[in-house]
KEBA-761964 format. One record per residue (C-alpha): y, x negated, z negated. Coordinates in steps of 0.05 Angstrom, whole numbers, plus 5000, padded with zeros to 4 digits. Each point is the difference from the previous one (the first is absolute). Example, Ala and Ser with C-alpha at 12.3 -4.5 7.8 and 13.67 -1.06 7.14 Angstrom:
# residues 2
491047544844/506949735013/
This chain:
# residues 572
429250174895/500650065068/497749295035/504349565040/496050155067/501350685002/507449944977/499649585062/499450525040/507450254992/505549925043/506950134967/507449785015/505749774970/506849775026/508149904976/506149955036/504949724962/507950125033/505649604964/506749675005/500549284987/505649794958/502649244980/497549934933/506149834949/501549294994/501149804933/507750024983/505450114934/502350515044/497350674982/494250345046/503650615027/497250215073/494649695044/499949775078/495550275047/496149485047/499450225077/493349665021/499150535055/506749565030/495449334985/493350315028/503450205066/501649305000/495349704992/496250475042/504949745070/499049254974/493150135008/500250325068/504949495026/495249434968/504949694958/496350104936/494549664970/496350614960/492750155022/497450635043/497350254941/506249994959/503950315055/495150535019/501650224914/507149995011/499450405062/495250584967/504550074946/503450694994/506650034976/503150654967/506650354998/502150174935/505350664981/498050725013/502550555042/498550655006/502250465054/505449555021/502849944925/499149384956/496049984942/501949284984/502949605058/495649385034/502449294976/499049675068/495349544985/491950215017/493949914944/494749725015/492750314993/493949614987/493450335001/492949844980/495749725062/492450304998/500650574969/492750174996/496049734953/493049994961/495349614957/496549675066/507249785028/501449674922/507450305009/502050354932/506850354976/501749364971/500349675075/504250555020/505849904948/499549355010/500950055078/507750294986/502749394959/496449555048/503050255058/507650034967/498549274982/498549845081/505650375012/504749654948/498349295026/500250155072/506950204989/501349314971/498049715057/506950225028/505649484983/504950604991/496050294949/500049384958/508249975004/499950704971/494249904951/504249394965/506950355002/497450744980/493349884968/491150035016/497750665032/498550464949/497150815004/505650444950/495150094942/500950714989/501650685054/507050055009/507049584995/506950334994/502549205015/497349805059/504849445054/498550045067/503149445045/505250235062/498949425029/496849214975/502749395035/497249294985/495550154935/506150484969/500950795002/505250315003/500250804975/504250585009/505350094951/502550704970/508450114995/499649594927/497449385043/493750034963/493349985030/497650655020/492750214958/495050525033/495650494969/491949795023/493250234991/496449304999/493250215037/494450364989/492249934994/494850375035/492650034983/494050275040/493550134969/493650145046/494750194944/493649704997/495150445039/493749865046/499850115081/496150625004/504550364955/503450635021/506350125019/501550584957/496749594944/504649325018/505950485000/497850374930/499549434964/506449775017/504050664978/497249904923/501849244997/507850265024/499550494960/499249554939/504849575019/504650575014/499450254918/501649274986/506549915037/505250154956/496649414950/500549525059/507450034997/499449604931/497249465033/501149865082/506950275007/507949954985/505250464978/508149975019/502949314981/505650434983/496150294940/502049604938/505250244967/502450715030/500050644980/498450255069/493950275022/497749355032/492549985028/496049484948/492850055035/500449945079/507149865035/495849935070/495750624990/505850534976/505649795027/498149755067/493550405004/495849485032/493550024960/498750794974/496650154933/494650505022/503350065079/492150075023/496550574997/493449684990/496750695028/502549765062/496249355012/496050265060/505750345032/504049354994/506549814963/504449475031/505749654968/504450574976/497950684954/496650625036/500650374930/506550164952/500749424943/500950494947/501649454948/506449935034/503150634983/504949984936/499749375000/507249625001/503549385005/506849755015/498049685082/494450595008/504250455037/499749455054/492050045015/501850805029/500449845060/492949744995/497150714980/500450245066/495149685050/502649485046/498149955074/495149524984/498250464935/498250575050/495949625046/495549904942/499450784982/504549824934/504850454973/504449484970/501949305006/498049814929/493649515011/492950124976/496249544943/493750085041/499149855080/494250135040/497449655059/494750175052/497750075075/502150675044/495949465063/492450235006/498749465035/503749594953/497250144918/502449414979/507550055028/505550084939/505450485013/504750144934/500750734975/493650255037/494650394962/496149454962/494049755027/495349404981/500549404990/507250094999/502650114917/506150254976/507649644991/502950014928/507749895018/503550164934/501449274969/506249614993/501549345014/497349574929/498449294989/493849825043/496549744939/499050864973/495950035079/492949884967/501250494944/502750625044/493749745048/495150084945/503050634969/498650285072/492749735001/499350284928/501950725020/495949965067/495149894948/501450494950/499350575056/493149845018/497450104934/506050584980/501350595042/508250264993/500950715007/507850205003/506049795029/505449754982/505850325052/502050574953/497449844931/505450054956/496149484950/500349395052/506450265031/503749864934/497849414986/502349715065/506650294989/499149674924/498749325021/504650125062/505950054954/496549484935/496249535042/495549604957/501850184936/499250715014/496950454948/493750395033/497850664977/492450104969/500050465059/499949505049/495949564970/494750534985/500650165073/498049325015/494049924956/497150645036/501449755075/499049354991/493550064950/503349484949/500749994925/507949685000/499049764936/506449904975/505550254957/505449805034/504050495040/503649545043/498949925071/499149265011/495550054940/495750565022/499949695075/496549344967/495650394960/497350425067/499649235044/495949764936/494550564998/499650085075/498949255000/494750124936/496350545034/499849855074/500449285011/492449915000/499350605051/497149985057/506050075050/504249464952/493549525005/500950035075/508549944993/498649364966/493849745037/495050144943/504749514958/503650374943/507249784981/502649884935/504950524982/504649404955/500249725066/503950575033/508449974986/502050664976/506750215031/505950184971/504950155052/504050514979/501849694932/501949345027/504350395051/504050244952/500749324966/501549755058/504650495020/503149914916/501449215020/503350205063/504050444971/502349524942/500349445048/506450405033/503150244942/502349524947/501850474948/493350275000/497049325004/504549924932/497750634973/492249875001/501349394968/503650294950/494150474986/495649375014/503149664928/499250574960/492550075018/499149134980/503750264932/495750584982/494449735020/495150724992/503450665031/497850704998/500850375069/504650434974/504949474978/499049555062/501950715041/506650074961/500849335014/499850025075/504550674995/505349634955/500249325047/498950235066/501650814993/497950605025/498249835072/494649674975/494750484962/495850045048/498049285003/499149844922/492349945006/500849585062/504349454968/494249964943/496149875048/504949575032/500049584938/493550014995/497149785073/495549534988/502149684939/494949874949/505249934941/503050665012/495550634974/500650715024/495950464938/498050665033/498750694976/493250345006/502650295063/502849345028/507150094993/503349454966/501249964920/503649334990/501849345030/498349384954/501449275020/494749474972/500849444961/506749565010/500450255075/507550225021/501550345067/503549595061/507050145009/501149945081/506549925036/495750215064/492650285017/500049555060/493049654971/496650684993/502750295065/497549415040/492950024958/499550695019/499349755073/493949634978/498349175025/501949765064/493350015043/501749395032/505649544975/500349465049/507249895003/
């Protein structure tokens, strides 16, 4: 084993930015949950910002200085002067790690550096309640809360507010008007461990095989840090289940790096065709074509599109000035590479998505990756597969024998279905690379415990939550599942076959694409409810245990508002 003063001799870097909306979480009502308000704080920063300058505020130079660095994003996209998805006029936030660099000698780990996003949210949140106008809108409307999953088809955006009430534009029906919103997006940046004499053709090699890696795993991350359409649940039409944000709007691009490229430089959008694109279709796809022609912005960078990368480099065209970091330049040390793919999810999934990172950057120090993934028809189908499924997608042997070759892993497992297969991977990288050398130095020579570590389950729980909504604004629906809801407490033990004519005969035909998710809808996290799989983890039967009988619900609000997690400060 390698000792703790030579691991001490590494260098490495890790940082997040984290863009979001903030909404009013739901307040608690007998009124069904049916759309959610958006909170402007860049209105309350600005401010608070003048109150400051014009000394009429009490908060300290320190506080103001935060509010003052923090950037605030446009949301929407549009591509040569046509819109992808329009902007809702209120600007996201970004919070971003502080001290990127790290080692053993410094004693900052990964775990400091997940940590430093919810802190800074939480400085952020109760700053904002320093403003009296934000407590008037906090008691009428509800806490400040992130949306819990990537995308809302029901999001309110005030016109105006007036005295702690908003008032919002109204469609011909006199009925609030509800946008269509991607919710935010994470960014990750990993600068591999490496010592200072090391080359920079070496610093730049070792970084193509860790993309690489994480390039063959892609299509698996979609199970876990990322949101289909909310329009999904019950439709026959070809509505996107794994990433609304990455193929509809095209911000974040499966495989948009050429990881070839790292020394020549990739900035923000694709230098390369995204093959996995073609043939590919669904109902709001045709409005991402403007987007596969480069942009003026898109040229500037050498691209020859405007769909964005998954990997950005960073580096210094100054001799004078090494150290300088200028995006999309050829990479050079000690400047890593940007993962921009992910979705907005709950903040409590950061550490796992942190340590999956740090378990590949191990993984391709001890595993070299020969292949690519841009034209394989193997990986290519899978992402369409999972694209179309989500989750519950069924994954070819193929794919997962592709897998144990690049990534050098066993994937012990029977099951063919994505979210199973993706835990399976996270559980032997974890077995076989947290005691590594580079994951000794990501966690300060102090190993984690991997029960410790929330495994995500975004996309599922977006379509649940998309399922409430849905039932929420429809009564007869609402009816409906209950209906189905009393047979299940009177039978007690159903095959899958049965429980699928079931759903066909109550709620129709609309609906047969979303039979396995209402099992597991059922299911969640109830303890009394059983889910007995096949060899190949498909499901077999449904069986309730002991005396336990199903809630019947006249609403979903409960769930909806749990989904948003607790209140990180509830002071009112």
């Amino acid at each position: 084993m390698t000792s703790k003063k030579e691991l001490s001799k590494y260098t490495w870097g890790f940082g997040i930015e984290h863009e979001m909306h903030i909404f009013h979480k739901p307040i608690h009502s007998d009124k069904a949950i049916k759309d959610f308000t958006i909170f402007d704080s860049y209105k309350i920063v600005e401010k608070m910002l003048e109150e400051k300058n014009n000394s009429v505020s009490d908060i300290s130079y320190d506080d103001y200085m935060f509010l003052k660095n923090i950037p605030f994003e446009t949301s929407g996209r549009k591509c040569n002067d046509q819109w992808v998805i329009k902007t809702v006029p209120v600007k996201m936030p970004e919070f971003i790690t502080f001290d990127p660099f790290c080692s053993i000698k410094k004693g900052r780990d990964l775990k400091n550096m997940t940590k430093d996003i919810v802190f800074a949210k939480e400085r952020f949140y109760n700053l904002l309640l320093r403003n009296k106008e934000t407590h008037k809108l906090i008691k009428k409307y509800g806490d400040f809360a992130e949306y819990p999953f990537g995308m809302t088809r029901y999001l309110k955006c005030p016109i105006e507010e007036k005295n702690g009430t908003y008032f919002f534009e109204k469609d011909k029906k006199g009925k609030d008007i509800l946008l269509p919103e991607y919710n935010g997006s994470y960014h990750m940046t990993m600068t591999l461990p490496h010592k200072e004499d090391i080359t920079n053709k070496e610093f730049i090699k070792i970084h193509k095989n860790f993309c690489n890696q994480l390039q063959w795993l892609e299509p698996l991350m979609l199970t876990a840090y990322f949101s289909g359409d909310e329009n999904a649940p019950g439709t026959l039409k070809k509505i996107v289940r794994g990433s609304f944000r990455v193929m509809i709007i095209g911000w974040g691009n499966f495989a948009g790096s050429d990881i070839r490229l790292l020394d020549k430089g990739i900035g923000r959008y694709a230098k390369t065709p995204t093959y996995w694109r073609d043939n590919l279709y669904f109902d709001d796809v045709y409005k991402l074509r403007p987007c596969y022609k480069p942009s003026p912005m898109a040229k500037r960078e050498g691209a020859i599109s405007s769909l964005s990368s998954d990997f950005r480099t960073f580096g210094s065209t100054d001799p004078d000035r090494p150290w300088h970091r200028e995006s999309g330049v050829g990479m050079s040390k000690p400047n890593g590479v940007e993962f921009r793919i992910f979705d907005q999810f709950n903040d409590k999934y950061i550490e796992h998505l942190a340590e999956l990172i740090a378990l590949v950057g191990e993984n391709s120090r001890v595993q070299q990756t020969r292949g690519y993934v841009y034209e394989n028809k193997v990986w290519i189908s899978e992402l369409h597969n999972i694209m179309n499924n989500g989750y519950k997608a069924q994954i070819s042997k193929k794919y997962i024998n592709l897998l144990r070759k690049k990534l050098g892993l066993k994937i012990n497992t029977t099951s063919i279905i994505a979210i199973d297969i993706f835990k399976q991977i996270y559980k032997e990288l974890w077995d076989k690379n947290i005691d590594g050398d580079w994951c000794r130095i990501f966690h300060c020579d102090v190993k984690p415990k991997y029960e410790n570590v929330i495994f995500p389950d975004a996309n599922k729980r977006a379509w649940q939550f998309a399922f409430m909504l849905k039932l929420n604004r429809n009564p007869k629906l609402m009816h409906k599942f209950n209906f189905l809801t009393k047979y299940l407490n009177n039978v007690r033990k159903i095959n899958f076959e049965d429980f699928e004519i079931a759903i066909l005969e109550i709620f129709g035909k609309n609906w047969i694409n979303d039979i396995v998710d209402i099992a597991y809808f059922y299911k969640q996290d109830n303890k009394n409810i059983k889910l007995i799989k096949n060899k190949n983890g498909t499901i077999k039967k449904l069986i309730f245990e002991g005396d336990y009988e199903l809630p019947l619900f006249d609403n979903f609000n409960d769930l909806i508002i749990d989904s948003f997690g607790s209140n990180l400060r509830n002071i009112l």
